[in-house]
C-alpha positions in Angstrom: 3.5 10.3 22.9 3.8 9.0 26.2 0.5 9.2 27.4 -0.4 7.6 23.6 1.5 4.5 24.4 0.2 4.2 28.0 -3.3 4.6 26.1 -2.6 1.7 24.0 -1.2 -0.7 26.1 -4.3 -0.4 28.5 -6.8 -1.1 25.8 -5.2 -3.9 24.3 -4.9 -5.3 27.9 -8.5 -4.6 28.4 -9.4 -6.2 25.3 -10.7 -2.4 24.1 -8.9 -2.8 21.4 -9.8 -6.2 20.8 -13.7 -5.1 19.9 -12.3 -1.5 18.7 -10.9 -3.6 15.9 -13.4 -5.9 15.3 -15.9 -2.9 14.9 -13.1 -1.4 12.0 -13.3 -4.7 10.6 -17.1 -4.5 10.3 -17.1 -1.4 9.0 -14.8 -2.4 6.1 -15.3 -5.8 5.6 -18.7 -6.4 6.6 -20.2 -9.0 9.7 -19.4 -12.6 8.0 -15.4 -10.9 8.4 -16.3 -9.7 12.0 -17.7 -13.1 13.1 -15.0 -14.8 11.8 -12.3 -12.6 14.2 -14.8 -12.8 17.1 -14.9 -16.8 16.5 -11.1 -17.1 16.2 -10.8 -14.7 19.5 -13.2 -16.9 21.4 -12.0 -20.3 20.4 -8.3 -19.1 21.7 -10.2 -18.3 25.4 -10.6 -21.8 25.3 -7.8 -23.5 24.1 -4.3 -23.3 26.0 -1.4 -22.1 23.8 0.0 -25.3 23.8 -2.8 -26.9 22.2 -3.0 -23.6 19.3 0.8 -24.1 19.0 0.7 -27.3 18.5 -2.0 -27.1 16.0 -0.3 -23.9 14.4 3.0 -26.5 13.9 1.0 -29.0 12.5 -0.1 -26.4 9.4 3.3 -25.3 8.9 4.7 -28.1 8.5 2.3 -29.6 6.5 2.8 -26.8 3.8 6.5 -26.6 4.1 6.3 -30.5 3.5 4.1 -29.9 0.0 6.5 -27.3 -1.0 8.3 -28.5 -4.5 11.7 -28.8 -4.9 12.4 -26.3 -6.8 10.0 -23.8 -5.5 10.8 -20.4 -3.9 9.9 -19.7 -1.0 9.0 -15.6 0.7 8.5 -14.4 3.9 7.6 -11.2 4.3 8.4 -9.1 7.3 5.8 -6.7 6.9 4.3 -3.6 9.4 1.3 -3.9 6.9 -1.8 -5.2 7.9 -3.7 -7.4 5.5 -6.7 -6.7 6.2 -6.5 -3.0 5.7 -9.0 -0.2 3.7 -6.8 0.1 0.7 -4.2 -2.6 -0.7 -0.9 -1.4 -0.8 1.9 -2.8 -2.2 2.6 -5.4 0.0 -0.6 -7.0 -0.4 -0.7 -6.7 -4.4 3.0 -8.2 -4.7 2.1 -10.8 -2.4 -0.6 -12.1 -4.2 0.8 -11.8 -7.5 4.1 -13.9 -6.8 1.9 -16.4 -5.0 -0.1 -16.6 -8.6 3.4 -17.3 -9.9 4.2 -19.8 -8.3 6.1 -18.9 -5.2 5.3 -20.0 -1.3 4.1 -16.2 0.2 3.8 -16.2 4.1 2.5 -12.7 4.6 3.2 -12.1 8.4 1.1 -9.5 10.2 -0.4 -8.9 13.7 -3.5 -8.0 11.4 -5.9 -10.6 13.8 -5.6 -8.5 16.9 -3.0 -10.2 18.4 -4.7 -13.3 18.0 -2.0 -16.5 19.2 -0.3 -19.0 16.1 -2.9 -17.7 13.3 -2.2 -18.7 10.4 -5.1 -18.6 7.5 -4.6 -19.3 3.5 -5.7 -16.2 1.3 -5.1 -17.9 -2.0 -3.3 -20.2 -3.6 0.4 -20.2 -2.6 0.0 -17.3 0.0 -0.8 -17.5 3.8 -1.0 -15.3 5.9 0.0 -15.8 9.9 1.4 -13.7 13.1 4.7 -16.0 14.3 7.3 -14.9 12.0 10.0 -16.0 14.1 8.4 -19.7 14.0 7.9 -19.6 10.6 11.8 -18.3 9.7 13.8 -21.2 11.3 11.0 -23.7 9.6 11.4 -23.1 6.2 14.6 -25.3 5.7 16.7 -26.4 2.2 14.6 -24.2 0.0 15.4 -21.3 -2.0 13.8 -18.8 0.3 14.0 -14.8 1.1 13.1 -12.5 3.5 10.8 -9.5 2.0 12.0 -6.1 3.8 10.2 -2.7 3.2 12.2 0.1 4.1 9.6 1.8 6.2 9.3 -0.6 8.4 10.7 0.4 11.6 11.0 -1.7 14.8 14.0 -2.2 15.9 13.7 -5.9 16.7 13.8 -6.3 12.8 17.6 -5.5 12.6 18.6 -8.9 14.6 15.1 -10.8 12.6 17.5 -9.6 9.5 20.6 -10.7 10.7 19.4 -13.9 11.8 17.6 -14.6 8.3 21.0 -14.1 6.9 22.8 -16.9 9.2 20.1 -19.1 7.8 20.7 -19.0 4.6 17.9 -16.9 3.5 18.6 -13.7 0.9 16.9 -10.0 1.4 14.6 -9.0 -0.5 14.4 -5.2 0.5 12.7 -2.6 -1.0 13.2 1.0 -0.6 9.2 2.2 -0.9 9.6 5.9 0.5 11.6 8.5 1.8 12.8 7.8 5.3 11.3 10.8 7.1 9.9 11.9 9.8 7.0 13.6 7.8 5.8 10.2 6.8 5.9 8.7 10.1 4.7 11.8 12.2 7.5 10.4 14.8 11.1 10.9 15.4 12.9 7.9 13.4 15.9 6.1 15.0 19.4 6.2 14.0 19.5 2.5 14.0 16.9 2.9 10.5 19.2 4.8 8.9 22.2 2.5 9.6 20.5 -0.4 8.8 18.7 0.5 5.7 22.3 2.0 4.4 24.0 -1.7 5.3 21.5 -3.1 3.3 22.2 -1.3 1.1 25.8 -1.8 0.6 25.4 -5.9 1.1 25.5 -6.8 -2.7 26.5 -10.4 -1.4 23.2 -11.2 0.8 20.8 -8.4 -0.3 18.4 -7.2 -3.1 17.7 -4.0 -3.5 14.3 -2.6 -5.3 13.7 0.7 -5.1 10.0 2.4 -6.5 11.2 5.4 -7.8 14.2 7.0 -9.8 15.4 9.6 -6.8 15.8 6.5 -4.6 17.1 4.6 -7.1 19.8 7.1 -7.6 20.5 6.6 -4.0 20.8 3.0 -4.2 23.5 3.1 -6.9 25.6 5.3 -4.7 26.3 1.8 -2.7 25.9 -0.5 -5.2 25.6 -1.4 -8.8 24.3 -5.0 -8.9 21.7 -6.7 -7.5 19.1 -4.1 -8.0 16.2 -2.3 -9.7 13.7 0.0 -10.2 10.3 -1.1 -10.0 7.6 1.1 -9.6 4.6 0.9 -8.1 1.5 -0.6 -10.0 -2.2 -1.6 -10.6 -4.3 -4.6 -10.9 -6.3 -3.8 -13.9 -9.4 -5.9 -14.3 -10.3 -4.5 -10.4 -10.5 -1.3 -12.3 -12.0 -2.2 -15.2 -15.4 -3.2 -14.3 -17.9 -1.1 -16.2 -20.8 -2.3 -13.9 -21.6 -0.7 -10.8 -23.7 1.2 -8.8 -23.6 4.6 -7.7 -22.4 4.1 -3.7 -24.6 5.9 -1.7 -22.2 8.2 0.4 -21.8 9.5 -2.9 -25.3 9.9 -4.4 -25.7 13.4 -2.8 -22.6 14.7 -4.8 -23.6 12.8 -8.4 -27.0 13.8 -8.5 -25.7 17.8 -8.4 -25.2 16.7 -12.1 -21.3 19.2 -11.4 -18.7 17.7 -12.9 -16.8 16.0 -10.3 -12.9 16.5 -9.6 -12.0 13.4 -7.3 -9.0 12.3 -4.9 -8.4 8.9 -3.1 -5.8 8.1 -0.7 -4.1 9.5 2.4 -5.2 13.1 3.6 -2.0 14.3 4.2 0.9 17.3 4.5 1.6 16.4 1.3 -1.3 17.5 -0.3 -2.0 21.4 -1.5 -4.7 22.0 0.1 -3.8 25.8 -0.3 -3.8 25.2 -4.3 -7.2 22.8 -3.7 -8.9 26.1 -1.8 -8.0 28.0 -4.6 -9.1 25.7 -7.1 -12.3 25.4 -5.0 -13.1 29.0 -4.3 -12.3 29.7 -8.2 -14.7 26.9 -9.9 -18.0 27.0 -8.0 -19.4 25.3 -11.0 -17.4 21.9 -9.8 -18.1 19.7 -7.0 -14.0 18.3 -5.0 -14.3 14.9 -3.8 -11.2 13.8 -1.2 -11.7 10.4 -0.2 -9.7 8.7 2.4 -8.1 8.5 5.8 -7.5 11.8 7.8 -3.4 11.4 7.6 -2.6 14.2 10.2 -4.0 18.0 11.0 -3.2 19.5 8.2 -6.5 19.2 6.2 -8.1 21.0 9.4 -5.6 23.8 9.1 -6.6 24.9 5.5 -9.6 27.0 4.2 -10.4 23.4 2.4 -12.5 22.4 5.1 -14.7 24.9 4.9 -15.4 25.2 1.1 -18.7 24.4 0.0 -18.2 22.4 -2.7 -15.6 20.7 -1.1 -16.5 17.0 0.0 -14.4 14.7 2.7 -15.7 11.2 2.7 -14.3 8.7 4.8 -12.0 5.6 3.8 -14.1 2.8 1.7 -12.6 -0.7 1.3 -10.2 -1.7 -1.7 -13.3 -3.9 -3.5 -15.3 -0.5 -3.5 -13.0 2.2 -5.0 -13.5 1.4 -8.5 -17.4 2.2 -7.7 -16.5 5.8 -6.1 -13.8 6.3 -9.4 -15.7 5.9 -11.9 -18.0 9.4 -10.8 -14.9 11.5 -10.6 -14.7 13.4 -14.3 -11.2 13.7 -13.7 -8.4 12.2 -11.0 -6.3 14.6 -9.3 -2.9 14.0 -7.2 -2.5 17.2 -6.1 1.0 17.2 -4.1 3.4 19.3 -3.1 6.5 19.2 -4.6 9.3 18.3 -2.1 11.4 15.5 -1.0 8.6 13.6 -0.1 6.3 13.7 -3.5 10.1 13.3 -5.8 10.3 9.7 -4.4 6.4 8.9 -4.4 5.9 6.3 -7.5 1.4 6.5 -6.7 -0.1 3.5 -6.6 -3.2 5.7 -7.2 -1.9 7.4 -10.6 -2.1 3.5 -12.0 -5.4 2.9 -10.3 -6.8 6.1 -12.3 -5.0 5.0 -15.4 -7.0 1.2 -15.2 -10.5 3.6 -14.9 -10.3 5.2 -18.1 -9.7 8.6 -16.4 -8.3 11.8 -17.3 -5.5 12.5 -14.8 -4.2 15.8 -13.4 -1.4 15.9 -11.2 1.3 18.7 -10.0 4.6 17.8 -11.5 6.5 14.9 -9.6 8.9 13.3 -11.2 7.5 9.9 -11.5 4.0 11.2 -13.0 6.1 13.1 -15.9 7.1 9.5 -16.9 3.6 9.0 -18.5 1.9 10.5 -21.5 -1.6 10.0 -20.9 -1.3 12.6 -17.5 -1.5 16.0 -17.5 0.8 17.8 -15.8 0.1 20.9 -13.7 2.5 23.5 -11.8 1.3 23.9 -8.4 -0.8 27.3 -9.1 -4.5 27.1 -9.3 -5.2 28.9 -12.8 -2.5 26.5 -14.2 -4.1 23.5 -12.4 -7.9 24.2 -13.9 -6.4 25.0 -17.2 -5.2 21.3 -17.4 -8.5 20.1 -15.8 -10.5 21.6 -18.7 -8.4 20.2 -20.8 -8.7 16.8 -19.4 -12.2 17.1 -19.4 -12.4 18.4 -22.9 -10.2 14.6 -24.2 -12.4 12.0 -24.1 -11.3 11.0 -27.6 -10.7 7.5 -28.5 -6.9 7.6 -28.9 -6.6 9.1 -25.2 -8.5 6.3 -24.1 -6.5 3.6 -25.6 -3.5 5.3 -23.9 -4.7 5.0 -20.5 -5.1 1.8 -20.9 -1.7 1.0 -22.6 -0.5 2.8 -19.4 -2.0 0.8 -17.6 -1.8 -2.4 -18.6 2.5 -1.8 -19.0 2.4 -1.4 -14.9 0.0 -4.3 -14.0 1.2 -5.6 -10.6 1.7 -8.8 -12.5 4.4 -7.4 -14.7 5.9 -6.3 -11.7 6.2 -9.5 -9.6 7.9 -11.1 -13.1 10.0 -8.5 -13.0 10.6 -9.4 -9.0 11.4 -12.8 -9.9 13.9 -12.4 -12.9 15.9 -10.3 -10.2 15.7 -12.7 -7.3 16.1 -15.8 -10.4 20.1 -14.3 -10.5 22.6 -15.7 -8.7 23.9 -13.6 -5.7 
C-alpha cells in the first residue's frame, strides 16, 4: 500500500494523473467534457490563486446572496466524484432535492484537483472543490451538512464537528456495511467511533439508513430523528423505448441467445462460482457482466474462462438503458452475507424502470418486491427462476414492474428526505 501511495503522489505531482484523468473523462464523457477540464486546467497555469479565489468568492457569494429566506440550504461532504461512470446515490439525491427546491453544493475533488472550481449542474445544485470555504459562508439559513457513512478520511470528524459549532444539522446516511470487504483496506477505529456518535446525537443529527439490517442498528441508539430510505431509480432514464443497439454489444445480440445480463461492480460479492455453473449448465444462453473490475476475484473463478461468458467494460450512466434493454432477464447474483443483507441495489430499481424480468439470490431487501424472482444461491434453482422469468412477459407482470418502480423514484425519496429534515430537531 505503501508503494501505491508513493505511486500516486508522484503522478499527481507530475501532472500524470492530471492527463490520466482527462483521458477517463474522454472515454466516458466524450472530447467537448475533456476540452472543458483541459481548458479549466490551463486557464489556472495562468492565473495566480489569488486572482481564482477571488473570483471563486465572488460566485459564492453571489448565490448565497440569491438564496430565499426561507430556503434550505445542503452541503454535501461527499468522497463521490460527480463525474463518475454510473450515478450513485449521491448524485441522484442531489439532483432531485435541488429540483425541489433546495440550495445543493455537491463538493468533490472530481476536476483533478483543479483550485476554487465551482460549476452549476442544474438548477439549485453546484458543484465545487473548497468545502471548507463554502461551510463558514453559508450564514443565517436553514442549512445541513450531508454525511455518507462510507466516507472515510479522517479530516471529516473535525469538518463534522465544526459544522455543528455553526449551526448546521447532520444529515448522515448509513449507505453500507462498514467493512473492510468494501473498501479493500483496513478501516480506522476513529470510523467506527464516529459513525456510532452520530449515531447517538438525536439533538444535532439525522440519521437515514438504506436498508432494514442497518436500520435495526440505528434504533439500537436512537429512536427519533430517523429513517429508512432505500435506494432508488430515476424512471423516465429507463424508460426510453428508442435506442440503438451499442456496438460493444452487437457481437453478443446478433447470436440471436437469449441474453442473461448484470451491471455494476465486479466484485467478492458476486457468485461467480454459481455464475460458472449457470454458464457451463446453459450453453444455449449468452452471460453479459458489465462494469468495473472491483477486485481479483472475477480472475480467480472458472467465470473468466467460460465461453459464453462476456465481461464488457464500464459505460457511462446516459448509456446503460441502451445495454439493458438486450438483457432478457437482469440478474443480481450475490452472495449472501453481511455484506449483500445491508445492500438496498440501486440496480434492482434500474431493472424494475426497463420493463425487465429480475432474478436475484435471496437478500433481504430484494424479498421486499413482488415483481423479482427470488433464487437460492444453487445453479439448478437459479435457471429454474430464469425460465420462469423468461416465460412472464404477460401484461399484469409488466404493469408491476413499473408500479415498482415508479413507488422508488429518486424523487419520492428526496420528499421523503425533506419531510425528515422539515422536523424540528
Amino acid at each position: 500500500m505503501k508503494l501505491k501511495k508513493i505511486i500516486k503522489t508522484i503522478a499527481e505531482k507530475t501532472h500524470i494523473m492530471f492527463f490520466w484523468n482527462v483521458y477517463k473523462i474522454y472515454k466516458l464523457n466524450g472530447s467537448k467534457k475533456a476540452y472543458k477540464i483541459i481548458k479549466n486546467k490551463v486557464f489556472n497555469l495562468f492565473i495566480s490563486n489569488k486572482k481564482l479565489k477571488s473570483n471563486f468568492l465572488r460566485k459564492i457569494e453571489s448565490i448565497i446572496d440569491n438564496i430565499e429566506k426561507d430556503q434550505k440550504v445542503i452541503i454535501s461532504l461527499s468522497f463521490i466524484d460527480w463525474d463518475i461512470p454510473l450515478f450513485q446515490r449521491p448524485q441522484h439525491l442531489a439532483l432531485q432535492l435541488a429540483n425541489k427546491g433546495i440550495i445543493y453544493f455537491y463538493c468533490t475533488l472530481q476536476n483533478s484537483n483543479l483550485k476554487y472550481f465551482i460549476e452549476k449542474q442544474a438548477e439549485n445544485l453546484y458543484v465545487l472543490d473548497e468545502f471548507d470555504i463554502i461551510l463558514e459562508k453559508v450564514k443565517n439559513k436553514d442549512k445541513y451538512l450531508h454525511v455518507l457513512s462510507t466516507n472515510y478520511f479522517k479530516q471529516d470528524t473535525e469538518r463534522i464537528e465544526k459544522a455543528i459549532s455553526l449551526g448546521y444539522k447532520i444529515i448522515y446516511e448509513y449507505i453500507d456495511e462498514i467493512s473492510e470487504d468494501i473498501t479493500g483496506e483496513k478501516i480506522e477505529n476513529f470510523v467506527f467511533e464516529r459513525h456510532k456518535k452520530l449515531l447517538k446525537d438525536e439533538s444535532n443529527c439525522i440519521v437515514i439508513a438504506t436498508a432494514d439490517k442497518l436500520y435495526q442498528e440505528v434504533l439500537k441508539y436512537r429512536q427519533k430523528n430517523c429513517k429508512l430510505i432505500t435506494n432508488g431509480v430515476n424512471v423516465n432514464h429507463f424508460r426510453d423505448n428508442h435506442y440503438l443497439v451499442p456496438k460493444s454489444i452487437r457481437k453478443i445480440t446478433s447470436q440471436n441467445k437469449t441474453i442473461i445480463g448484470y451491471y455494476g461492480a465486479l466484485a467478492k460479492w458476486i457468485d461467480y462460482k454459481l455464475m460458472s455453473e449457470i454458464a457451463a449448465k446453459r450453453n444455449d444462453w449468452n452471460i453479459v457482466l458489465l462494469g468495473v473490475i472491483y477486485d481479483q476475484e472475477i480472475y480467480k473463478s472458472d467465470i473468466i474462462r467460460a465461453k459464453n461468458v462476456y465481461i464488457l467494460p464500464p459505460v457511462h450512466y446516459n448509456t446503460i438503458p441502451t445495454y439493458g434493454k438486450c438483457f432478457d432477464v437482469c440478474i443480481i447474483p450475490f452472495k449472501i452475507n453481511d455484506i449483500t443483507k445491508s445492500t438496498s441495489p440501486i440496480k434492482l430499481f434500474e431493472y424494475m424502470a426497463l420493463g425487465k424480468p429480475i432474478v436475484t439470490t435471496p437478500m433481504p431487501e430484494c424479498k421486499k418486491y413482488k415483481s423479482v424472482y427470488i433464487a437460492d444461491n444453487r445453479a439448478d434453482d437459479f435457471i429454474e427462476k430464469i425460465n420462469l422469468a423468461l416465460k412472464n412477459n404477460s401484461k399484469r407482470y409488466q404493469k408491476l414492474l413499473e408500479k415498482e418502480a415508479l413507488e422508488n423514484d429518486w424523487s419520492s425519496k428526496a420528499d421523503e428526505i425533506i419531510n425528515l429534515i422539515s422536523r424540528k430537531l
